[in-house]
VOGU-3710 file (C-alpha; in Angstrom, 3 decimals, decimal comma):
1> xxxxxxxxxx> -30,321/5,730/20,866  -28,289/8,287/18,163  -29,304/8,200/15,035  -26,975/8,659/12,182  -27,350/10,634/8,548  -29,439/7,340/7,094  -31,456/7,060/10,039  -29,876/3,919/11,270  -28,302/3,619/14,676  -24,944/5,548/14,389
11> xxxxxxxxxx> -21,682/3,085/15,546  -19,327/5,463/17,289  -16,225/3,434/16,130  -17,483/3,922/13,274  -17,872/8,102/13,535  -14,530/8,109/15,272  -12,716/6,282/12,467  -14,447/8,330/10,070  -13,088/11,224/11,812  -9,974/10,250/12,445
21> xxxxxxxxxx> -9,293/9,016/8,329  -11,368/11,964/6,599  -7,940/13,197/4,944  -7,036/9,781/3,444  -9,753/10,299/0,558  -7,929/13,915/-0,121  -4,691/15,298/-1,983  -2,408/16,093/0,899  -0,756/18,771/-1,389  -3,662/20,265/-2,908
31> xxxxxxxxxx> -7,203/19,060/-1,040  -8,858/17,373/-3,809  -11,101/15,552/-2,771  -14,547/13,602/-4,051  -17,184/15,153/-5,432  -20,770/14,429/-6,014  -22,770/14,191/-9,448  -25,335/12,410/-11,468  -25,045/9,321/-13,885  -27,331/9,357/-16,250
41> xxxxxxxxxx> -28,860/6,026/-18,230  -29,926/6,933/-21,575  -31,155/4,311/-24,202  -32,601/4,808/-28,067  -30,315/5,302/-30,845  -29,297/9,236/-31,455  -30,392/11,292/-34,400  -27,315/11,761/-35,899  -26,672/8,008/-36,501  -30,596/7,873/-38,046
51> xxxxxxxxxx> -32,643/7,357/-34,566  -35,291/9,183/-33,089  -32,820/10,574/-30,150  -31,817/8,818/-26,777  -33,927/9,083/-23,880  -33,157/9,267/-20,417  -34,451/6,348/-18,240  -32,672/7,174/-14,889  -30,557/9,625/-13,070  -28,843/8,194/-10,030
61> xxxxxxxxxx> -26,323/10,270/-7,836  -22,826/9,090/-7,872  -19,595/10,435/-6,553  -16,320/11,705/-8,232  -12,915/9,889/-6,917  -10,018/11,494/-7,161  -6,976/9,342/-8,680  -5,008/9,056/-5,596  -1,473/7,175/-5,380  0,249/6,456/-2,184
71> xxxxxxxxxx> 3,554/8,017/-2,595  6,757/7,776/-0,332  7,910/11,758/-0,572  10,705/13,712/0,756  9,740/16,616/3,115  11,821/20,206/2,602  13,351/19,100/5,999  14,943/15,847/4,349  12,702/12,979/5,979  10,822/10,872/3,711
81> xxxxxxxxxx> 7,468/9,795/4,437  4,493/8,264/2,679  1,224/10,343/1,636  -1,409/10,125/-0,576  -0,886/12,613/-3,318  -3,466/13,217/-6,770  -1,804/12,021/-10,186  -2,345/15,834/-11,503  -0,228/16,968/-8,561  2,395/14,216/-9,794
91> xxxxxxxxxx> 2,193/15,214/-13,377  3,115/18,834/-12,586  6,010/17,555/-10,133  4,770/19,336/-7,390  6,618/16,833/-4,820  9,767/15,279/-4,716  9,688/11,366/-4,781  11,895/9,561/-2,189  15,224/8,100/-3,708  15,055/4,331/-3,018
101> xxxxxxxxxx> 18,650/3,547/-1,057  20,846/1,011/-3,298  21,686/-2,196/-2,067  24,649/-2,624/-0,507  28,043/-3,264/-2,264  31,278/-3,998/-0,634  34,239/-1,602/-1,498  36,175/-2,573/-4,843  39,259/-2,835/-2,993  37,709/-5,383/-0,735
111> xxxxxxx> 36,560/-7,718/-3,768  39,746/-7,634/-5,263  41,898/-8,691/-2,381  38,958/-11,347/-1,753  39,493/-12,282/-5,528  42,933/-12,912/-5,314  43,343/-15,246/-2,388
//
């Protein structure tokens, strides 16, 4: 029987798909990705506001998403395709979006003609 990082039994689907979608939690342009940190619960009310200063009652760990957004790009080589890009990346217009393809219209010539029968 494996074991897997908790000590459970380890589901190789489950290692496999972990695998396989590891980059789906990252920036495709730049590789940010999530990172791991504390939150800390504090009560009491602070000094400045007249207390006698907050106290921590627990530090958990927690994790750091990044804001990812699913974006439909277009590559150098002109093909547009869909990837998972960080809004900071977006802000400093890293990528170019995809133009979305307008609906079709028929030829002015052919709604006149149609008009005037």
């Amino acid at each position: 029987m494996k074991l897997g990082p908790g000590g459970g039994e380890c589901n190789p689907f489950l290692a496999a798909y972990r695998e396989e979608y590891a980059m789906s939690f990252q920036c495709e342009l730049c590789g940010k990705k999530a990172s791991r940190g504390n939150s800390i619960e504090t009560r009491g009310k602070a000094k400045y506001l007249g207390g006698v200063g907050t106290k921590i009652t627990g530090i958990t760990r927690r994790e750091f998403k990044p804001n990812l957004q699913r974006v439909k790009i277009t590559t150098p080589n002109g093909t547009n395709m869909s990837a998972m890009i960080c809004t900071r990346c977006l802000k400093k217009g890293i990528i170019r979006k995809a133009v979305k393809q307008a609906p079709f219209k028929l030829p002015v010539a052919a709604g006149k003609a149609k008009a005037a029968k």
